[in-house]
N, C-alpha and C positions, 0 to 999 in steps of 0.2 A: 217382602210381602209373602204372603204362606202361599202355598202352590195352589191350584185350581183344578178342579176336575169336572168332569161330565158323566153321572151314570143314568145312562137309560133302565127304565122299569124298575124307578126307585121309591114306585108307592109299593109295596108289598116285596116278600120274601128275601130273597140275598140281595136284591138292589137295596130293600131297605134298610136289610140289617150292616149294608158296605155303607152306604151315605151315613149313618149313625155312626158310626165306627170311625170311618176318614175324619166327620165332622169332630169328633171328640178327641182327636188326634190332633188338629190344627188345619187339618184341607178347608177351602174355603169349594163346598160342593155344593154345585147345580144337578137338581135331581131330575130327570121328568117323567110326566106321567102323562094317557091320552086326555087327561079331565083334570079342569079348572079342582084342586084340592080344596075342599072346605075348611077354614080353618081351627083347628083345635079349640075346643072347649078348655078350660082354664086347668078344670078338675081330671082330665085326659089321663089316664095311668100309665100311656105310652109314652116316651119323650118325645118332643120334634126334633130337638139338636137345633141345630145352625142350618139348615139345609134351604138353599134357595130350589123352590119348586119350580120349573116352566113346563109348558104342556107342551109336546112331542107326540105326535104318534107316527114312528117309524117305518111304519107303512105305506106313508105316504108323504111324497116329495116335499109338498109347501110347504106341511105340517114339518118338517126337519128343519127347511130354510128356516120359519119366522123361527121357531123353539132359538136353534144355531144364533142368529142376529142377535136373538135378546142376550143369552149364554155371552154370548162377545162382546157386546156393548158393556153390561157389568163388568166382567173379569177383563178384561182386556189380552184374553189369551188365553187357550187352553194347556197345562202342562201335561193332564194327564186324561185319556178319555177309557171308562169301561162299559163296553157292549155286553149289556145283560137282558136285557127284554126280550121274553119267548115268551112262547103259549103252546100248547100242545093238543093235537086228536087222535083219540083213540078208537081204532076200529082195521078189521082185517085191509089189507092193500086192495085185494077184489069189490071189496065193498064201498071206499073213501071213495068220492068223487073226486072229480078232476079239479073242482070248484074249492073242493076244500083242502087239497093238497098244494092250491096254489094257496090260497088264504094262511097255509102252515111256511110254508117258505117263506113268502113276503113277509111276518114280521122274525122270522128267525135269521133268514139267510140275508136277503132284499135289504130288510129294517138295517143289520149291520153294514151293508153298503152303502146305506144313505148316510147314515151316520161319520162313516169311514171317509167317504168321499167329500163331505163337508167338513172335518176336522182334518186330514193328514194335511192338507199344502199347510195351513200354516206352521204344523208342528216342523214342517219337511225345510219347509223356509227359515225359520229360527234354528234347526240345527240339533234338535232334543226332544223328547215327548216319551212318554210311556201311554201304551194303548194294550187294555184286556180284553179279549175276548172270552166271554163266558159261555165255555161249549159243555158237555157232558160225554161222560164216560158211557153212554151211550148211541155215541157215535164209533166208539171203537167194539162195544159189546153190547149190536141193536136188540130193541125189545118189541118181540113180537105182540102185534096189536099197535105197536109204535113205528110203524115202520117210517112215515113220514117225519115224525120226531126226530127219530134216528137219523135219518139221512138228512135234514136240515141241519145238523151238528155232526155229521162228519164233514159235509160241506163245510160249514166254521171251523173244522178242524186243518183242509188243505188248504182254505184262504188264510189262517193262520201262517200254516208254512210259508208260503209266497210270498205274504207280507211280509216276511221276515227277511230274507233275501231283498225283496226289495227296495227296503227301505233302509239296510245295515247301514249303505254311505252317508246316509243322513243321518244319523244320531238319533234317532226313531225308533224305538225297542217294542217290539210286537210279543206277546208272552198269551197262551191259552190256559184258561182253568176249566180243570174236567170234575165238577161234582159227579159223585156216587148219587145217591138216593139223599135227600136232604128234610127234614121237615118242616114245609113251607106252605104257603094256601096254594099251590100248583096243580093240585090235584080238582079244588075248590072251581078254577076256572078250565078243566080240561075237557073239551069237549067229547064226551063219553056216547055219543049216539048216533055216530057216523056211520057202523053197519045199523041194519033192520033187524028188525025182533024175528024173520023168519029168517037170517043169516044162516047158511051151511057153517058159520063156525061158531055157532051162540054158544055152544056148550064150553070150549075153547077160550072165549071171547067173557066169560064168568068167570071161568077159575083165576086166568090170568087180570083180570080185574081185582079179584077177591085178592091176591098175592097183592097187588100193585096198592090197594086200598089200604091192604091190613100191614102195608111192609114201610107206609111215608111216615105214619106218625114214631117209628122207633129208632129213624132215622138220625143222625146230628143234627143240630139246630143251622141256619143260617149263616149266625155268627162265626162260626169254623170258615165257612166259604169267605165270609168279610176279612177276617184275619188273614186266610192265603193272600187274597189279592193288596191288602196291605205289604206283605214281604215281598211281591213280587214289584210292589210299585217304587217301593222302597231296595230293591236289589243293586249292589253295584251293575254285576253282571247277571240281569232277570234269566229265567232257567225259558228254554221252547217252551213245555207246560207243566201244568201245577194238578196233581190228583187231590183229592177233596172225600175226604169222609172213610167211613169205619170201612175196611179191609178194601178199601178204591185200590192200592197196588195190586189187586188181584188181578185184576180185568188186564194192566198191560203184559204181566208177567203172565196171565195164561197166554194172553196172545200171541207172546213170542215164545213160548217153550211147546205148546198145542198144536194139530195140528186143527185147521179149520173145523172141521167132521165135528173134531173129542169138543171143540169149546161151544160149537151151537148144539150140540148134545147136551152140554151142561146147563147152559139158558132154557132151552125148552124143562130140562127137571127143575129150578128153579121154579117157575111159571105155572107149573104142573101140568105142562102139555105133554 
C-alpha cells in the first residue's frame, strides 16, 4: 500500500502545492483545511490530484481530534505527517495586542502541538514515521514588523530540535524546513493592521511593508518548498533542516560567520529601515 500522509493548510500555498506533488508521486494524502472545500467545477484550470480533504482547524482541540479520527479511520495509519499551517500579523511589537499575538501562536506554534500530540504515539508505537515541520528562515533572521511571526518559528525551530532527540529511539525522524521568501497567497491573508494609522512607527511600518509586498511575488514558486519536503520524506538519513529558496543559505551562513550587531544591521537595510 503506498504510504499516507497528513498535511495541514493544504488548501493554498506550499500545503497545496506539497499535497499536489506527494499526490502525483503515489502518497495516498489527507489534506486539511479550516472549511468544508467546495468542490471543483469540471472545467477548474487547477488540478485536484488525489488529495483526500478533511477539515481541521489547528487551533483548536476538537477540531484536531475529529479531523485525526476520520484521517485514521480511512488510512489506517499515518506514515508520514507535515505541519505547515501558519498565518501571519504584521505590525510594530508596541503596538500587536496581547490578543493578537496569542491568535499568532496558537495556529503557528499550539496548531503544531495539537497536531504533534495526536499523531506521534502511533507513529512512536509502530517504530517509524517521518514528520516535517515547516518553519522559516525567519525565525533565524526576524523580520521587523514580524516579530510575532518570527518568534512563532523560531519556536518550531527549538521544538524541532527536541523532538528530534526525543524520539531517535523510536524510529521517528523529526526534519525542519526553512523557506526564504516564497510566492504564495500568504501575504493575501496577513493581517496588515495590527498597529494604528497614528503609530509612532507608520513611516517604518510602510517601507518595510512596501519591501515585504514588492519582494513575495519575485520569489520561488511553492513548488520548490513541495520538492524539499519530498527529499526529505524520502531521505535514508533526513538531514535536522532543509533551506528553501533563492540565496536562503545566506541567512545561516551569516549567522554564524556575523557577529549579531553586523547581521541585524543588515535586515533593517534590507527593509529600509
Amino acid at each position: 500500500m503506498n504510504p499516507s500522509v497528513l498535511i495541514t493548510g493544504a488548501s493554498s500555498g506550499i500545503g497545496e502545492a506539497t499535497a499536489q506533488h506527494l499526490s502525483a508521486r503515489g502518497w495516498r494524502v489527507f489534506g486539511t483545511s479550516r472549511r468544508e472545500r467546495p468542490p471543483r467545477s469540471s472545467d477548474s484550470s487547477v488540478p485536484s490530484g488525489d488529495v483526500r480533504f478533511v477539515v481541521m482547524d489547528v487551533g483548536d482541540e476538537e477540531s484536531v481530534r475529529r479531523g485525526l479520527d476520520q484521517v485514521l479511520e480511512e488510512s489506517g495509519g499515518l506514515d508520514a505527517v507535515v505541519c505547515n499551517a501558519g498565518m501571519g500579523i504584521y505590525g510594530a511589537v508596541e503596538d500587536v495586542s496581547i490578543e493578537a499575538a496569542l491568535a499568532q501562536f496558537q495556529t503557528n506554534f499550539f496548531g503544531v502541538l495539537r497536531v504533534l500530540r495526536a499523531t506521534l504515539p502511533g507513529m512512536r508505537e509502530r517504530g517509524s514515521g517521518r514528520v516535517i515541520l515547516v518553519g522559516s528562515l525567519a525565525g533565524r533572521a526576524p523580520i521587523p514588523f514580524q516579530a510575532h511571526y518570527s518568534a512563532s518559528k523560531a519556536a518550531v525551530d527549538a521544538l524541532s530540535g527536541s523532538l528530534r532527540n526525543e524520539l531517535a529511539p523510536f524510529g521517528v525522524h523529526i526534519s525542519l524546513v526553512e523557506p526564504g521568501d516564497v510566492n504564495t497567497p500568504f501575504n493575501d491573508a496577513m493581517r496588515w493592521t495590527t498597529s494604528p494609522q497614528n503609530s509612532a512607527y507608520r513611516d517604518a511600518l510602510g517601507r518595510a511593508e512596501t519591501c515585504i509586498r514588492e519582494s513575495l511575488p519575485k520569489a520561488p514558486p511553492a513548488s520548490d518548498v513541495a520538492r524539499c519536503i519530498e527529499r526529505a520524506l524520502a531521505a535514508r538519513s533526513p538531514r535536522v533542516r532543509y533551506t528553501v529558496g533563492d540565496s536562503a543559505w545566506l541567512v545561516p551562513f551569516a549567522r554564524r560567520v556575523l557577529p549579531d550587531r553586523l547581521s541585524l544591521a543588515l535586515i533593517r537595510k534590507h527593509f529600509g529601515l
